[in-house]
N, C-alpha and C positions, 0 to 999 in steps of 0.2 A: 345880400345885406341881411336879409331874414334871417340865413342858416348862418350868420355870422352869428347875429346876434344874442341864438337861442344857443349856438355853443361858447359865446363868451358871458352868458347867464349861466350855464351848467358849472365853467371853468370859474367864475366868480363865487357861486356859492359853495364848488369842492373848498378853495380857501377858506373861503369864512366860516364853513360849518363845522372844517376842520381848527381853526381858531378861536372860536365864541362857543360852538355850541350850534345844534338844532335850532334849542327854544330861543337863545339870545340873537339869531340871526332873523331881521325882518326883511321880508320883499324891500323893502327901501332903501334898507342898508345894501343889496343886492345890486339893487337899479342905480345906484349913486357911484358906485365902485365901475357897472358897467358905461354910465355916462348915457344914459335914461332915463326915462320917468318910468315912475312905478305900474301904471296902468298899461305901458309897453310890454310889460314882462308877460301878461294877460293874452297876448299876440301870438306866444311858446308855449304858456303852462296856464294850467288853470287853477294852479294854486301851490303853494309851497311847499307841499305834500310831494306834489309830482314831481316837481324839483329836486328834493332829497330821494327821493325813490330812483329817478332816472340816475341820476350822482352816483348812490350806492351799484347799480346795477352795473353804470360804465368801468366803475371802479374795479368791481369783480372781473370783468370783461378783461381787463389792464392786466391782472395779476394772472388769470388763467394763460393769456396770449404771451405771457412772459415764458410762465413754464413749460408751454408747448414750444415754445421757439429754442430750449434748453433741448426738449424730447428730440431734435430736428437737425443736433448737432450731427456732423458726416464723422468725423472722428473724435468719439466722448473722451476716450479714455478708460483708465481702468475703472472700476468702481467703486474705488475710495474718491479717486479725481470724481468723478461726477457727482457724487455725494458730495461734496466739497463744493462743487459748482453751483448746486441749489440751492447749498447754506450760504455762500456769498451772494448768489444773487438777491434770495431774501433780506439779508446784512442791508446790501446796495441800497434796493428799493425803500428800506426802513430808514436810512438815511438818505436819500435822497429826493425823497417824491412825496408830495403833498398827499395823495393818497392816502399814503402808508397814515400821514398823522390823523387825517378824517378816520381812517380805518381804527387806527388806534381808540380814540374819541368813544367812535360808537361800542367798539367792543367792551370801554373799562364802562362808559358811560350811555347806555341805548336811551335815545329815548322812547317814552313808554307806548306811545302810538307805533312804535317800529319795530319792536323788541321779538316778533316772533318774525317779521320780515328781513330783521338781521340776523337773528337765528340762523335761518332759513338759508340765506346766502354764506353765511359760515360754513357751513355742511356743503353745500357745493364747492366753495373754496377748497374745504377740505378733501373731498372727493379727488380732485386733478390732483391736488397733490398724490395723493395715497396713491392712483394711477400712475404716476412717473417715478414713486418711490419701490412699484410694485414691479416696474420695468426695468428699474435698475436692479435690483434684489434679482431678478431672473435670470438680465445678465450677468450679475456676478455671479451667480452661480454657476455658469457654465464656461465660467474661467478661473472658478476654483476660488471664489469670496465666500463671503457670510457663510462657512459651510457647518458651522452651528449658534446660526442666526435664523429662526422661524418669521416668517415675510411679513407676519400681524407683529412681530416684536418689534422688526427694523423699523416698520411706518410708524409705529406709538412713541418709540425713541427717539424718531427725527422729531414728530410735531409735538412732544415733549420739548425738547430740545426748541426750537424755534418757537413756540411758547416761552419759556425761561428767555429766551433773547429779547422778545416783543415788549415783555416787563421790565427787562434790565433798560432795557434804551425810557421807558418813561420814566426812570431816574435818575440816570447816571450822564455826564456833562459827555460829548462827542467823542472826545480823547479817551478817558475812562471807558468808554464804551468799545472804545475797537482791541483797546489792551483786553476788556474782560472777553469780547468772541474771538479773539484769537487764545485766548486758556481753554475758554469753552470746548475751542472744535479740539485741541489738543487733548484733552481729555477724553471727548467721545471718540475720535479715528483712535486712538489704545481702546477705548471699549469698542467698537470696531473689529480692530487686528487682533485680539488677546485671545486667547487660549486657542489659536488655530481657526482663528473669526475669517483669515485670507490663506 
């Protein structure tokens, strides 16, 4: 019941702090959603702090476990398909998982006690990506891709790329949004394949 508890206080607050906000989200408003009193939460964490910190961290955890189970595929494909597979999976996750919108939140919005702790886990996020961008780029190389694509190019282009998406979806309505990553990737696999890029 304990370890129910303390993960449906984590899974309570991913919601609501992807929702409200950090600052606008109280222990109470927490304890209410879980069907609690608030001095139970005291049981798990020792303060709201720990709460967002552990959140972000699993959060992280979510997205890396995602692209390593992409790295893990038995038969990828070529290396346009696999590039295409991380840009979908990213798409997916952005639309589908409360995560993504917490994640979203803090990056347009940190708050200011967290702001070098979100930092911090960006840079790791980033890191695994650039690792499986940097896996793929080898393997196509040695099936005759990117063969005037330098490997610091292909990774800044993807998370360029996947940055322009991140922003496009906090404006644009669901519909709108899957018409414009589908031009998106259209554009970039020709700057991919263009001048003997495969």
């Amino acid at each position: 019941m304990k370890f129910d508890n303390k993960k449906k206080i984590k899974q309570t607050a991913l919601d609501l702090f992807g929702q409200k906000g950090y600052e606008e989200t109280s222990l109470s408003d927490i304890a209410a959603v879980v069907g609690i009193k608030k001095p139970s939460i005291y049981n798990h964490f020792s303060s709201k702090e720990e709460i967002f910190t552990d959140v972000i961290e699993d959060l992280i955890k979510s997205e890396i476990t995602s692209y390593h189970k992409l790295h893990e595929i038995e038969h990828p494909g070529s290396a346009i398909e696999q590039v295409r597979r991380v840009f979908d999976s990213f798409c997916h996750r952005l639309l589908t998982t409360k995560e993504a919108r917490l994640w979203k939140r803090v990056s347009f919005y940190p708050p200011d006690p967290f702001k070098e702790f979100i930092s911090k886990k960006f840079y790791e996020l980033e890191v695994e990506y650039s690792r499986l961008l940097r896996s793929i780029h080898a393997s196509g190389k040695r099936n005759g891709y990117f063969m005037h694509i330098d490997v610091d190019q292909f990774i800044a282009s993807f998370l360029c790329l996947v940055d322009g998406v991140f922003l496009e979806h906090h404006y644009y309505t669901e519909e709108i949004f899957k018409e414009r990553i589908e031009s998106i990737w259209k554009v970039y696999e020709l700057g991919l394949t263009n001048n003997k890029g495969v």
